[in-house]
TIVEX-393188 format. One record per residue: residue in three letters; x, y, z of N, C-alpha, C, O in turn; residue number from 0. Coordinates in steps of 0.1 Angstrom, whole numbers, plus 5000, padded with zeros to 4 digits. Layout:
N
("ALA",(X,Y,Z),(X,Y,Z),(X,Y,Z),(X,Y,Z),NUM)
...
***
This chain:
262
("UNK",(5008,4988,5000),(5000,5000,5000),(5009,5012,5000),(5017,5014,5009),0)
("UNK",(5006,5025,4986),(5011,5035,4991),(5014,5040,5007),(5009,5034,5016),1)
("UNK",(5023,5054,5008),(5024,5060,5023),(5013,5068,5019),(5009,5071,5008),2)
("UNK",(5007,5071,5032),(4996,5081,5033),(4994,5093,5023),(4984,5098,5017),3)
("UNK",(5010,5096,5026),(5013,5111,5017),(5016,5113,5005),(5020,5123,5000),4)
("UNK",(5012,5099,4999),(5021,5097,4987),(5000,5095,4981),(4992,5091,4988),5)
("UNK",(4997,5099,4962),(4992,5095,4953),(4984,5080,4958),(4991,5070,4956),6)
("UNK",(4970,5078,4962),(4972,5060,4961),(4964,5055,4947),(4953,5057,4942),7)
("UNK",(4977,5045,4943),(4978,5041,4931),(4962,5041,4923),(4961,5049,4913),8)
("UNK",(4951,5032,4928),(4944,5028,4920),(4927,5043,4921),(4918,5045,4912),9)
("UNK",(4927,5048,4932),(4920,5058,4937),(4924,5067,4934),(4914,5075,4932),10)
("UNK",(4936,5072,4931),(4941,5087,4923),(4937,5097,4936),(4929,5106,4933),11)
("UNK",(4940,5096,4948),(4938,5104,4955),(4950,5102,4966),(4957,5092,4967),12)
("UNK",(4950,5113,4974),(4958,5116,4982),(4956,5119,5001),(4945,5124,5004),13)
("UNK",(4962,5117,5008),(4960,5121,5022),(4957,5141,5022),(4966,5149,5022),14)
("UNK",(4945,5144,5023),(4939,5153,5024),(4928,5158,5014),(4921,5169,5014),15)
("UNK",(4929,5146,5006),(4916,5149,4995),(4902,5147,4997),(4892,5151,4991),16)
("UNK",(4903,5137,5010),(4892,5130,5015),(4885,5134,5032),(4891,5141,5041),17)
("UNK",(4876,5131,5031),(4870,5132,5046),(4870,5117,5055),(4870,5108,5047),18)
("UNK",(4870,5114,5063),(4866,5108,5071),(4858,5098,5071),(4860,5086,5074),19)
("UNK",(4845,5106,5065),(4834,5096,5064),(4830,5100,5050),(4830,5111,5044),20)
("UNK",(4826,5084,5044),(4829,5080,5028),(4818,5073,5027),(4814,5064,5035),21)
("UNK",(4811,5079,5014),(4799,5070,5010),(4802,5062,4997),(4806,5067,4987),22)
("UNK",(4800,5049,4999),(4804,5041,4991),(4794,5036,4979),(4790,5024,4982),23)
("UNK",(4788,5041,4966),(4777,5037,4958),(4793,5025,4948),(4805,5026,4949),24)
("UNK",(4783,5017,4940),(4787,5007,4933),(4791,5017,4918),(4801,5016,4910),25)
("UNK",(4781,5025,4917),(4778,5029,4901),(4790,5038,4900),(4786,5039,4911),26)
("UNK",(4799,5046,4897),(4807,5062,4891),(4795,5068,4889),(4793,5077,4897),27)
("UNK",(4785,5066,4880),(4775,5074,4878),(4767,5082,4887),(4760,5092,4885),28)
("UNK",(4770,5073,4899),(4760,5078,4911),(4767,5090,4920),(4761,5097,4928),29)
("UNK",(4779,5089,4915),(4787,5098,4929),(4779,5112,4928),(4772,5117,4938),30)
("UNK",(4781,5118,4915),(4778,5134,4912),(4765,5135,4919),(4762,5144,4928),31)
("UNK",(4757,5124,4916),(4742,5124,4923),(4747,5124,4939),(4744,5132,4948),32)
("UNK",(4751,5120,4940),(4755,5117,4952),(4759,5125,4963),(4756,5124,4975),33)
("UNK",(4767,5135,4957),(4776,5151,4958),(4771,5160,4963),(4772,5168,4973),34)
("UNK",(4761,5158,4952),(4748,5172,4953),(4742,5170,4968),(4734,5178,4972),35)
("UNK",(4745,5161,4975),(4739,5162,4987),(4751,5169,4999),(4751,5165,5011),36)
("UNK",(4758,5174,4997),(4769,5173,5004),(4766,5192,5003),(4758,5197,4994),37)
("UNK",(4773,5200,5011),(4776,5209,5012),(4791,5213,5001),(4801,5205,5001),38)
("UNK",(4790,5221,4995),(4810,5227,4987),(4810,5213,4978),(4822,5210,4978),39)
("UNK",(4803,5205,4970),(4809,5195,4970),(4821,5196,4955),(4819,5204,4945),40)
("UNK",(4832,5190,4956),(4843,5192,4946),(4850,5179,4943),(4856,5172,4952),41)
("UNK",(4849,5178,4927),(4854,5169,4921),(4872,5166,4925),(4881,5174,4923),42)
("UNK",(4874,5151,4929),(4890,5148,4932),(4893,5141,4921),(4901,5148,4914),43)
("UNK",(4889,5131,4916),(4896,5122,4908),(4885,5113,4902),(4874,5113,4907),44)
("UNK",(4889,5104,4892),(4886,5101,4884),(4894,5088,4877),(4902,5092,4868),45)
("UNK",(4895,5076,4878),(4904,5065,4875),(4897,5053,4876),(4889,5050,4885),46)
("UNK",(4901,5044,4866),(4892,5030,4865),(4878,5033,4864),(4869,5039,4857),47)
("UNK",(4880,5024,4876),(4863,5023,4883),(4856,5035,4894),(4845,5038,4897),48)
("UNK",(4870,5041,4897),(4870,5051,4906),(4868,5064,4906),(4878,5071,4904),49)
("UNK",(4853,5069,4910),(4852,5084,4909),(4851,5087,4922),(4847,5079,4930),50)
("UNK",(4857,5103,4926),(4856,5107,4938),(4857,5124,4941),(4865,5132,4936),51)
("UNK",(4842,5126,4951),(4838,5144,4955),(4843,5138,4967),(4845,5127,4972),52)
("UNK",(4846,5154,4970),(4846,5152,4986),(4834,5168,4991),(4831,5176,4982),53)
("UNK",(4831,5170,5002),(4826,5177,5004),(4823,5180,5021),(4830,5175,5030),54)
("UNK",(4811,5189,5023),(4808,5192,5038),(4795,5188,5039),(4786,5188,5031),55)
("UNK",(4797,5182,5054),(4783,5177,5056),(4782,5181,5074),(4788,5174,5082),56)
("UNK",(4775,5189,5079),(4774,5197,5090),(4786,5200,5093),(4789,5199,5105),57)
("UNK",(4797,5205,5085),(4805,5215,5087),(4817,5204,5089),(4827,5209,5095),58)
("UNK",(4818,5191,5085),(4826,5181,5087),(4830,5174,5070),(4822,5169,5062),59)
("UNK",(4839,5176,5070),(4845,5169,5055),(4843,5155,5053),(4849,5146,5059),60)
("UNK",(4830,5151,5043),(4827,5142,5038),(4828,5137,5024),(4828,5146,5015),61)
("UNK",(4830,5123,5019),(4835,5123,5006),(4822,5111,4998),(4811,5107,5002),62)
("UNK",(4831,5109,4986),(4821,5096,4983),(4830,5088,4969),(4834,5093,4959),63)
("UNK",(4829,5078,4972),(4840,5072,4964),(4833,5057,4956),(4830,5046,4961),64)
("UNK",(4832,5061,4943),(4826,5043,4938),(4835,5029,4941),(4847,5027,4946),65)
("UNK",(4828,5022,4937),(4838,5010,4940),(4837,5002,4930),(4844,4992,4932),66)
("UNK",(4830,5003,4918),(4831,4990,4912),(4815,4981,4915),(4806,4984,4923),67)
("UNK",(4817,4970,4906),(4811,4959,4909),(4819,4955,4913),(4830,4957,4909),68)
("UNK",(4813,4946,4926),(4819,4939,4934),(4827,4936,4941),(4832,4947,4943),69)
("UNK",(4836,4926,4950),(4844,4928,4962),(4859,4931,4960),(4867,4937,4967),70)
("UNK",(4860,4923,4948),(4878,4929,4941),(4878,4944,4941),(4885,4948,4950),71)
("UNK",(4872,4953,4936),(4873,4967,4934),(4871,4968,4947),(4881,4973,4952),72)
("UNK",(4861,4966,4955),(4861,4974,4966),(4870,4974,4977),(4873,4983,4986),73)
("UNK",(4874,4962,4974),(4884,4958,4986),(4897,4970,4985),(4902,4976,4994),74)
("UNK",(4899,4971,4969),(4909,4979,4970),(4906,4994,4970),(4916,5001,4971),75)
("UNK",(4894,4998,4968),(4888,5009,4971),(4894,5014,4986),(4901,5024,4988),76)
("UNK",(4884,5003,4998),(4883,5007,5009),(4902,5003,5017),(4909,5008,5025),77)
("UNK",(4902,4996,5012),(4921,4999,5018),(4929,5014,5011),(4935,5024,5015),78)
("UNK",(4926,5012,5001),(4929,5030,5001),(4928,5038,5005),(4937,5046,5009),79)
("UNK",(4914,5040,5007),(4906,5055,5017),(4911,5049,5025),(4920,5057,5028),80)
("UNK",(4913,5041,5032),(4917,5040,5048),(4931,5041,5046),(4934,5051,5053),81)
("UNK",(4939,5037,5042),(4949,5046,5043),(4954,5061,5041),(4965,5067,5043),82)
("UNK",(4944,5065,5035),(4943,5083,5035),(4938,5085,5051),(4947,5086,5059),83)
("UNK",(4927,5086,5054),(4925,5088,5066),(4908,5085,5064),(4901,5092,5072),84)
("UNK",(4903,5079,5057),(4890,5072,5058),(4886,5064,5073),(4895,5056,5076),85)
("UNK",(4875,5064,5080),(4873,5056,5093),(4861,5053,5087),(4859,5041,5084),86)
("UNK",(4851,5063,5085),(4832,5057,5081),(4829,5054,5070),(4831,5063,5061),87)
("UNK",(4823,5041,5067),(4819,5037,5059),(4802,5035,5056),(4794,5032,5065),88)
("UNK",(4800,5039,5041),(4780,5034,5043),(4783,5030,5027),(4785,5038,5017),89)
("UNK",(4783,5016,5028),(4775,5014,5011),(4762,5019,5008),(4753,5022,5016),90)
("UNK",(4761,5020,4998),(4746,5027,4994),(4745,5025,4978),(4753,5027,4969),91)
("UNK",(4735,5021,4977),(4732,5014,4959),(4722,5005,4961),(4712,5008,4969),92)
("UNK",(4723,4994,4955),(4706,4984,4951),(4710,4972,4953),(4722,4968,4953),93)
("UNK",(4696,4964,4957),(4698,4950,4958),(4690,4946,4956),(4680,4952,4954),94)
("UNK",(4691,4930,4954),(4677,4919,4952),(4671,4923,4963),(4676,4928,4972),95)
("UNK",(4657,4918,4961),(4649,4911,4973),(4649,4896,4979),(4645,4888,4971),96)
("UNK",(4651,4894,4986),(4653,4875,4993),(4640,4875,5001),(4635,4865,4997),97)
("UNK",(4632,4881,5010),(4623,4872,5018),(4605,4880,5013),(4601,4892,5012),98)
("UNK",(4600,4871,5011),(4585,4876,5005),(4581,4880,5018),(4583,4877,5030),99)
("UNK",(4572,4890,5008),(4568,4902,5015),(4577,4916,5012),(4572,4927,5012),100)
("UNK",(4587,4914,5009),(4597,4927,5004),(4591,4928,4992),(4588,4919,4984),101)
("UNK",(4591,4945,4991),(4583,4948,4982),(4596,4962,4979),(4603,4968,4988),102)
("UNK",(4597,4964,4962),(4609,4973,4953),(4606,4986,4964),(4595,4987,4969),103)
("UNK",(4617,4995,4966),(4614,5004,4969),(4617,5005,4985),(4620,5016,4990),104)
("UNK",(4617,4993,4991),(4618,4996,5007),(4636,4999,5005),(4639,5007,4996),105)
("UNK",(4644,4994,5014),(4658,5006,5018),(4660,4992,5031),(4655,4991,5042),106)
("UNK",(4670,4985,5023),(4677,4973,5033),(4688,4980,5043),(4699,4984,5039),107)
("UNK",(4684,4980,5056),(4701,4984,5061),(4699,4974,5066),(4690,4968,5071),108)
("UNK",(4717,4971,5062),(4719,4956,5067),(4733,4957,5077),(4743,4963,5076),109)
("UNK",(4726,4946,5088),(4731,4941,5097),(4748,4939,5098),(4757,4945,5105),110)
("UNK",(4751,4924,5089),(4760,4917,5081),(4762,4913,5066),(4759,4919,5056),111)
("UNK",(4766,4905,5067),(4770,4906,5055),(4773,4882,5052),(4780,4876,5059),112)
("UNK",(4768,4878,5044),(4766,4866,5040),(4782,4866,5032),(4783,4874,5023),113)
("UNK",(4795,4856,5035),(4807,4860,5026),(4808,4850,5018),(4818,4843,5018),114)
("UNK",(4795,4846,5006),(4794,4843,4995),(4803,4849,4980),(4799,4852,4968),115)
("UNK",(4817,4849,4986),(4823,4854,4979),(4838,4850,4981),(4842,4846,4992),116)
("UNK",(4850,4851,4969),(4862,4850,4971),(4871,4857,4977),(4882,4853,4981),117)
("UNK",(4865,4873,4978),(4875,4880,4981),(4886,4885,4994),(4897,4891,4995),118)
("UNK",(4872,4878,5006),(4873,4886,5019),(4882,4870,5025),(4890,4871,5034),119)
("UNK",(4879,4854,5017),(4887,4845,5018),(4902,4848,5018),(4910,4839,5021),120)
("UNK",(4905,4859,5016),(4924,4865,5013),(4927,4871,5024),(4939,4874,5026),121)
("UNK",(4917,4874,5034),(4916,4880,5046),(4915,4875,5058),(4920,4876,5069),122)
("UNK",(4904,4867,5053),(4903,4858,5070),(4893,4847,5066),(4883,4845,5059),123)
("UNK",(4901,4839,5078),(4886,4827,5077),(4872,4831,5072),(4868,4842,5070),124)
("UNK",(4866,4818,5069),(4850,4822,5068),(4843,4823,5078),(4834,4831,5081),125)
("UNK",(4849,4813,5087),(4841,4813,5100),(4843,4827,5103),(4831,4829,5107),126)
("UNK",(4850,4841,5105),(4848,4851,5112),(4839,4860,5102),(4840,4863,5090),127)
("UNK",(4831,4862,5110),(4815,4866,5099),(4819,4886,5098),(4829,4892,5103),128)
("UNK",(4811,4889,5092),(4811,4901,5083),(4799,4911,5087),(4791,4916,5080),129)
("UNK",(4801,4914,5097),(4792,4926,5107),(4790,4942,5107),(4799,4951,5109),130)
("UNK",(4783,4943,5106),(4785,4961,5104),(4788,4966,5117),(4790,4960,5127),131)
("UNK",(4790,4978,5115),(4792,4987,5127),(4779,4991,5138),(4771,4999,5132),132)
("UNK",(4776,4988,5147),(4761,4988,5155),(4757,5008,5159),(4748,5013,5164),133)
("UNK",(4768,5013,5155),(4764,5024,5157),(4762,5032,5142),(4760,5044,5141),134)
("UNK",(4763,5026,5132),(4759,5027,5119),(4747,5025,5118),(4739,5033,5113),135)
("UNK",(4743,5012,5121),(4729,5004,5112),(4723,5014,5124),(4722,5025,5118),136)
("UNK",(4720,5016,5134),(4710,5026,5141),(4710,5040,5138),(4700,5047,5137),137)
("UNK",(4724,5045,5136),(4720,5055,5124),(4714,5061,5113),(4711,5073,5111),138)
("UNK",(4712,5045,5106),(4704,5043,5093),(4693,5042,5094),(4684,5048,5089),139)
("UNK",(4693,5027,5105),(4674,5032,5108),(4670,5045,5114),(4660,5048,5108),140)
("UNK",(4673,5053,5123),(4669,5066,5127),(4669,5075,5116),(4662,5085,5115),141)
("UNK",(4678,5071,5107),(4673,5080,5092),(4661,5077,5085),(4653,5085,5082),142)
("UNK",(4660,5065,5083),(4650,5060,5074),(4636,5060,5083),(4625,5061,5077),143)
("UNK",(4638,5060,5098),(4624,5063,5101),(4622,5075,5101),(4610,5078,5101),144)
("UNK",(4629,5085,5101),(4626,5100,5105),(4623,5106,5092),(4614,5114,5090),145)
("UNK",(4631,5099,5081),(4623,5102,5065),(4610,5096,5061),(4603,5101,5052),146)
("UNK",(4606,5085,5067),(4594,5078,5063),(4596,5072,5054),(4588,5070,5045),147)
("UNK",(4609,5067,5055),(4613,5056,5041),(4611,5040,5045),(4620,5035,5052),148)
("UNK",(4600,5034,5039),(4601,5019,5042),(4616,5012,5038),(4623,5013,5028),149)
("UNK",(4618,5001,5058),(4632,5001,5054),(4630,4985,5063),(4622,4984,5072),150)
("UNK",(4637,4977,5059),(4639,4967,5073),(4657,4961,5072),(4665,4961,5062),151)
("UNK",(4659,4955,5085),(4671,4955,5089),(4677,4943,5085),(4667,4936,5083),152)
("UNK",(4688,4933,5083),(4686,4925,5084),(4704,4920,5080),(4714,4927,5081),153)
("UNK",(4703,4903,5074),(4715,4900,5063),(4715,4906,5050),(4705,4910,5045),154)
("UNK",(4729,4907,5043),(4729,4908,5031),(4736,4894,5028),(4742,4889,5037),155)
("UNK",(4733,4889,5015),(4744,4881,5007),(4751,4889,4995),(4747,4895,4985),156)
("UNK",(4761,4886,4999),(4773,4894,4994),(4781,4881,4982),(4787,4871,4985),157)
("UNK",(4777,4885,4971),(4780,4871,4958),(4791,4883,4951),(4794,4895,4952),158)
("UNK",(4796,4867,4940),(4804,4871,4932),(4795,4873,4919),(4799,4881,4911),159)
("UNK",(4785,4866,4917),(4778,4861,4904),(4768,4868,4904),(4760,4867,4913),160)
("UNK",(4766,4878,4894),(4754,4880,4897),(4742,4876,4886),(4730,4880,4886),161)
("UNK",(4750,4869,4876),(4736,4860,4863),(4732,4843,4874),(4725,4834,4871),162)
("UNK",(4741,4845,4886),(4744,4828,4892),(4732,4832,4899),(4725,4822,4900),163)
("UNK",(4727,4843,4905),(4719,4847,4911),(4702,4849,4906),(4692,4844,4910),164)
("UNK",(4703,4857,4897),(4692,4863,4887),(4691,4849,4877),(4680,4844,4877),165)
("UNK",(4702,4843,4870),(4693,4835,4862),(4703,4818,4864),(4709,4814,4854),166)
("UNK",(4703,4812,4876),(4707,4803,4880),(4703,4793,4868),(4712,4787,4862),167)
("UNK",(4687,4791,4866),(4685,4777,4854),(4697,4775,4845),(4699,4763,4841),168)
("UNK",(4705,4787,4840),(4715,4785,4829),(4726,4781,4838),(4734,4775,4831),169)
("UNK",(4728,4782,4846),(4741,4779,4852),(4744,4760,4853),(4733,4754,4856),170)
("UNK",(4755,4752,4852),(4758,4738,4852),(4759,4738,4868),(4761,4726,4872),171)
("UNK",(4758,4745,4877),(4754,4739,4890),(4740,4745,4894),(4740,4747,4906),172)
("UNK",(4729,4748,4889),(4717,4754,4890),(4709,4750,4908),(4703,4757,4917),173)
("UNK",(4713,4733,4905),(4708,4726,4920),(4712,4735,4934),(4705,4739,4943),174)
("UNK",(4728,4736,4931),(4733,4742,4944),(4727,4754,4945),(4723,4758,4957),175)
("UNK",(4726,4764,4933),(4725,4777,4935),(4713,4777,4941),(4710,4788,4945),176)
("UNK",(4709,4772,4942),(4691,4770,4945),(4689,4768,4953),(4680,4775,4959),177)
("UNK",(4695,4755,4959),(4695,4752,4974),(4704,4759,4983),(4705,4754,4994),178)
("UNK",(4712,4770,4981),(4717,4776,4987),(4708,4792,4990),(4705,4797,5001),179)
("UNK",(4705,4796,4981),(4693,4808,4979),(4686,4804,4989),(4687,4808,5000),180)
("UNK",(4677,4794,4986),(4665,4786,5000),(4671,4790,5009),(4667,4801,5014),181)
("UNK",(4686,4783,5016),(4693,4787,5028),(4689,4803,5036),(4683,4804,5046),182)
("UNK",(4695,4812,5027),(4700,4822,5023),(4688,4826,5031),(4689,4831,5042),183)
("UNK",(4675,4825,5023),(4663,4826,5028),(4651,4819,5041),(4641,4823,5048),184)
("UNK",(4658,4809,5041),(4654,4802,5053),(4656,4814,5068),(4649,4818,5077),185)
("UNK",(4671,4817,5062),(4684,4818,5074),(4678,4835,5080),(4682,4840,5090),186)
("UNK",(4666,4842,5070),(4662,4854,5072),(4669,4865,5064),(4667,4877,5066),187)
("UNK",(4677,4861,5055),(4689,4874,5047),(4678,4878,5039),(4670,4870,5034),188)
("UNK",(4676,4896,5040),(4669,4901,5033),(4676,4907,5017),(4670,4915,5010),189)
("UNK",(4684,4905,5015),(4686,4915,5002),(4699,4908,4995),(4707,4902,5003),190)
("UNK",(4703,4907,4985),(4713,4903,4976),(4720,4911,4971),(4715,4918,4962),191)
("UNK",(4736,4912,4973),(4742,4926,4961),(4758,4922,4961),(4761,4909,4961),192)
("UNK",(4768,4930,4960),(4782,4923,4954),(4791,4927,4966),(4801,4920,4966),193)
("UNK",(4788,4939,4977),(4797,4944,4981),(4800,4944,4996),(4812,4944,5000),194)
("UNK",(4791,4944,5002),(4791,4944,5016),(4804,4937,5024),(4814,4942,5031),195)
("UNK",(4800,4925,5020),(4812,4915,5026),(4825,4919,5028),(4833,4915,5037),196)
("UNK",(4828,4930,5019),(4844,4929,5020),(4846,4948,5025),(4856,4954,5029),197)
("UNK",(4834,4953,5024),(4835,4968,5037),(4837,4962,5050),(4848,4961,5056),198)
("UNK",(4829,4958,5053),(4826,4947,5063),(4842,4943,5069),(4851,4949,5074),199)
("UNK",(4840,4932,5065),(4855,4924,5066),(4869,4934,5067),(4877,4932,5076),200)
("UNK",(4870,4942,5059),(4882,4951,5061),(4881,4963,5074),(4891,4968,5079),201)
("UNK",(4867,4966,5076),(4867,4974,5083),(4865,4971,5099),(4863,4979,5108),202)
("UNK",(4865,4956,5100),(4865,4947,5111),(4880,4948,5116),(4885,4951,5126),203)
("UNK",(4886,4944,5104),(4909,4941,5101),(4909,4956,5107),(4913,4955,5119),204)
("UNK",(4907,4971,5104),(4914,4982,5107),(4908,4985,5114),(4912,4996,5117),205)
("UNK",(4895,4984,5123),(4893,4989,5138),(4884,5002,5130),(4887,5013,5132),206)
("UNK",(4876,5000,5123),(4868,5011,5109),(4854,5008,5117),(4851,5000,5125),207)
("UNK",(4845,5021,5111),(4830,5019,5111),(4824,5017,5099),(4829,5024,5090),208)
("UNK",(4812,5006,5096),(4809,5002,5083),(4792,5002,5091),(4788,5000,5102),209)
("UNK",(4787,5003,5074),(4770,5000,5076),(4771,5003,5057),(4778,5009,5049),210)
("UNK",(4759,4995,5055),(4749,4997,5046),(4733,4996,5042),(4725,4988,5045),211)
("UNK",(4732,5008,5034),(4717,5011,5031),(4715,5008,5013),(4720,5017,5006),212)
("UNK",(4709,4997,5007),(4705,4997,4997),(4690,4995,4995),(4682,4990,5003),213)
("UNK",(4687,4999,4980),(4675,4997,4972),(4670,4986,4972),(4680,4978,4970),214)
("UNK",(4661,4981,4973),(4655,4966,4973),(4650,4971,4956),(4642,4981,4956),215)
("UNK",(4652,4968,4946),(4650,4966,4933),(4645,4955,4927),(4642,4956,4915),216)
("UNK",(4643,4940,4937),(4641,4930,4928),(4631,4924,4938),(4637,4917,4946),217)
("UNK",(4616,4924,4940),(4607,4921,4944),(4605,4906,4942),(4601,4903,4930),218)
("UNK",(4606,4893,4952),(4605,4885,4954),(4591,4879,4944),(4591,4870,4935),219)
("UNK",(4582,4886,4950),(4566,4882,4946),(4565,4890,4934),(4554,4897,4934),220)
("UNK",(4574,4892,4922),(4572,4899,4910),(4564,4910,4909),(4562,4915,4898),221)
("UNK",(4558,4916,4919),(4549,4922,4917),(4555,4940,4913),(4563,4946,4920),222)
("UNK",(4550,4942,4903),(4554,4956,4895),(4557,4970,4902),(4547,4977,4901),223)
("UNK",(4566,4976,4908),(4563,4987,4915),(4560,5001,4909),(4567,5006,4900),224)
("UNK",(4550,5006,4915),(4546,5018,4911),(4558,5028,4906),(4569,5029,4912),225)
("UNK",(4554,5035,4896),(4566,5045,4892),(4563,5060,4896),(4572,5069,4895),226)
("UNK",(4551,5062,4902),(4549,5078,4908),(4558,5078,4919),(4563,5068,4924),227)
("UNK",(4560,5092,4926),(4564,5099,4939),(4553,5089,4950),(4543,5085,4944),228)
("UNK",(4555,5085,4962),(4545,5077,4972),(4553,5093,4984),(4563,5100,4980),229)
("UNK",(4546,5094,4998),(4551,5101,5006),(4563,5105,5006),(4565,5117,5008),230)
("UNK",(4572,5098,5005),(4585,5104,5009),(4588,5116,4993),(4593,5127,4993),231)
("UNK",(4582,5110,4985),(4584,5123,4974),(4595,5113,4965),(4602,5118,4956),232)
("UNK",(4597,5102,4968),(4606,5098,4956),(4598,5085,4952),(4593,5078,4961),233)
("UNK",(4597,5082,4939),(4594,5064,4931),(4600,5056,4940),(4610,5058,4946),234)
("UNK",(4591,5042,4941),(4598,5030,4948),(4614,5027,4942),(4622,5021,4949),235)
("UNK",(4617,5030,4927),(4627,5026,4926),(4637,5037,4920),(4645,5037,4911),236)
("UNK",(4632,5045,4928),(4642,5059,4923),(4655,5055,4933),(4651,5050,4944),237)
("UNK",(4672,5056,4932),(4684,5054,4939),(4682,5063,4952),(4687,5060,4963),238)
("UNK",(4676,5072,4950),(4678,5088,4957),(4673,5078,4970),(4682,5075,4978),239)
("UNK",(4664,5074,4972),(4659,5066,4987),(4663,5062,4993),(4658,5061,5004),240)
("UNK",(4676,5054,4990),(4687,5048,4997),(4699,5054,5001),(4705,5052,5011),241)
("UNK",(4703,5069,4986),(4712,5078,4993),(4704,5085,5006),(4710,5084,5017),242)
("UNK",(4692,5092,5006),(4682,5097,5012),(4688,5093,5024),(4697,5100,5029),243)
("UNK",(4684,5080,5031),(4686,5069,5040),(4705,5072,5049),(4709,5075,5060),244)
("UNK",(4711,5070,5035),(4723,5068,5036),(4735,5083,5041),(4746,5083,5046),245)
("UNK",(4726,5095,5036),(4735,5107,5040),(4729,5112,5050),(4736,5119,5057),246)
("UNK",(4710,5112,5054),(4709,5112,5066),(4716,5103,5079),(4716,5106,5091),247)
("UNK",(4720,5093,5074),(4726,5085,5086),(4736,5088,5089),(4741,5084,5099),248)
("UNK",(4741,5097,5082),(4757,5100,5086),(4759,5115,5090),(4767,5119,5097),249)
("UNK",(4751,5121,5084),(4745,5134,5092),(4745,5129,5112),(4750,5135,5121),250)
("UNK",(4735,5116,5113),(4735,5116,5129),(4747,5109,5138),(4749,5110,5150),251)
("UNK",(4755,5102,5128),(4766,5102,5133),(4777,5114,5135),(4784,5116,5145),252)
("UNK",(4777,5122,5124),(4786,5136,5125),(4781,5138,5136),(4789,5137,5146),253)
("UNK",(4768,5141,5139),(4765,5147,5153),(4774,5142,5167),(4781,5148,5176),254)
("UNK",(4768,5130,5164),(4773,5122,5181),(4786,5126,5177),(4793,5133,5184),255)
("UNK",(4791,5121,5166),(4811,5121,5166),(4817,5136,5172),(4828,5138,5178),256)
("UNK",(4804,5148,5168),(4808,5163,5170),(4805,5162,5189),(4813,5167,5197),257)
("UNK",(4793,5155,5193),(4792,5154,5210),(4799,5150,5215),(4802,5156,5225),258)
("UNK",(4807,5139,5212),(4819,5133,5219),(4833,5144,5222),(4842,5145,5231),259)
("UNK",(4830,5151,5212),(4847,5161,5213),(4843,5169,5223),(4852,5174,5230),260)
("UNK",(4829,5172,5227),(4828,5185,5236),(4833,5178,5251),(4834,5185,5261),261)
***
């Protein structure tokens, strides 16, 4: 890993380009969306997979950094920022739906993290599970209930595949994938997506705060979601609901982080 002070390699950013606390969307496209919620916000860089604002958020330097699909890019995402001087973490982006009754539109903050994946295996056992930070996810819910955003709490599964997922029948092990989903679902995991696991997992290794807030996008019971504004003022499957979720939660952490110093 670059020194702090030095350029890091794959992020194109430097020790003082960033804030602290970092919102992590999957998409580049999302960041600018993303920005606009920020106080000053100003374009840093731009590389690979990696776009990055940083900005103010209650008077505290906040950033937001893509990662890619999935846990390769992120992994090296979030060891970067943390070596700049990154500590908070919030994924925010979209996911399947896993347990009926979820309906497009609600806003998963999730718990842990399911390490249905290779990448966090370079890190540590499987057995050591993939937990968010508990003063995050209550964050998130206190955002999401104070916006009036349908939200529930739960597991994520964190995959590598995601046609292994969405269209398993084509896959030559279809059986497993299937009987593992059931699990998945048995076990209560509400939501499916690429990334969690390895925020998670690294931010467990550096003594970090992690949480995530995604879009429930893929309705179990197929059922069509409405495309109008519903109360909160955004479509069930507008992104904005999850950032919504996701930058008020860290608004109430700036707070408490700002009560602790007095």
């Amino acid at each position: 890993m670059p020194p702090k002070d030095k350029l890091q390699y794959h992020i194109q950013a430097k020790k003082g380009d960033i804030g602290r606390y970092v919102l992590l969307p999957g998409d580049p496209e999302r960041c600018e969306k993303i920005a606009a919620y920020f106080d000053n916000p100003k374009f840093i860089s731009r590389h690979r997979e990696y776009v990055i604002y940083t900005g103010t958020l209650l008077g505290e330097k906040a950033s937001v950094c893509s990662t890619g699909i999935g846990c390769p890019s992120t992994a090296i995402a979030v060891e970067e920022l943390i070596a700049i001087g990154a500590d908070t973490f919030i994924r925010v982006g979209t996911a399947g739906g896993i347990q009926d009754g979820t309906r497009s539109g609600e806003v998963a903050i999730v718990t842990g993290a399911i390490r249905d994946e290779g990448t966090t295996r370079q890190y540590l056992p499987l057995e050591f599970p993939a937990v968010a930070n508990p003063d995050v996810v209550l964050a998130l819910r206190e955002a999401a209930e104070k916006s009036g955003i349908p939200h529930r709490c739960g597991i994520t599964q964190s995959k590598d595949s995601f046609y292994g997922e969405t269209e398993p029948e084509r896959m030559p092990i279809e059986d497993r994938l299937k009987e593992r989903w059931k699990a998945w679902k048995a076990g209560g995991a509400v939501c499916s997506e690429m990334e969690s696991s390895a925020i998670f997992i690294l931010s467990a290794i550096y003594r970090k705060r992690a949480g995530g807030a995604m879009l429930i996008i893929g309705d179990p019971n197929k059922e069509k979601a409405p495309s109008k504004p519903d109360h909160t003022g955004y479509a069930p499957l507008d992104v904005n609901r999850a950032i919504k979720v996701a930058v008020e939660g860290l608004k109430v952490l700036i707070t408490r982080d700002q009560q602790m110093k007095k």
